[in-house]
C-alpha positions in Angstrom: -33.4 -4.9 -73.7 -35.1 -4.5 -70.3 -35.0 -0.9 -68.7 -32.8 -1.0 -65.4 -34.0 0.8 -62.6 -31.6 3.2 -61.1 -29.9 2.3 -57.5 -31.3 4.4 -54.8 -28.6 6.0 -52.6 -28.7 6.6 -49.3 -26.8 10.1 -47.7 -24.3 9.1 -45.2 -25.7 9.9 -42.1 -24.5 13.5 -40.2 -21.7 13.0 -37.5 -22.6 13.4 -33.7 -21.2 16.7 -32.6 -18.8 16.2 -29.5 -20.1 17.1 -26.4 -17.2 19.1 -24.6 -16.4 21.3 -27.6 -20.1 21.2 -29.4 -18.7 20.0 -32.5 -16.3 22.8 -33.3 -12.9 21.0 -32.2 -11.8 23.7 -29.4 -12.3 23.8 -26.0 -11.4 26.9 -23.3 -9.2 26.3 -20.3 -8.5 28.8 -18.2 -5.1 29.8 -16.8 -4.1 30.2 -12.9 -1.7 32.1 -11.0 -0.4 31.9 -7.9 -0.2 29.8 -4.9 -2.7 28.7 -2.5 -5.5 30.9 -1.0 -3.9 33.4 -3.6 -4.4 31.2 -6.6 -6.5 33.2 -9.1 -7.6 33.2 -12.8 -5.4 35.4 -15.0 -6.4 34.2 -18.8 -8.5 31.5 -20.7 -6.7 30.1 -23.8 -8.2 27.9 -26.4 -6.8 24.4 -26.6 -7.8 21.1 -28.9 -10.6 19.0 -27.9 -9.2 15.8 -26.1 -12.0 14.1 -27.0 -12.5 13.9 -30.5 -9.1 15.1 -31.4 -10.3 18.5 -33.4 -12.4 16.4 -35.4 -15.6 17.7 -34.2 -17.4 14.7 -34.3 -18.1 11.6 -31.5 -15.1 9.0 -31.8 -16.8 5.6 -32.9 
């Protein structure tokens, strides 16, 4: 019998981190109140990254 060689593997490569969140899947918005000239900002809150979905990673 005639030695095999083993298959080489290559690692999957890394995903690209999103840009708006920076890979962690959140992004801040920040809430306004009032009206008009009065309109100010009263509280951020964290919401899910619209463009990878939470993911983390670039969408293909």
């Amino acid at each position: 019998m005639t030695p095999v060689a083993a298959r080489k593997r290559t690692a999957k490569p890394k995903p690209v981190p999103c840009g708006p969140c920076n890979g962690t899947g959140q992004t801040t918005e920040t809430v306004y109140a009032g009206r008009g000239a009065r309109r100010r900002p009263v509280a951020e809150q964290e919401a899910t990254c619209l463009d990878c979905l939470g993911t983390g990673a670039t969408p293909a």
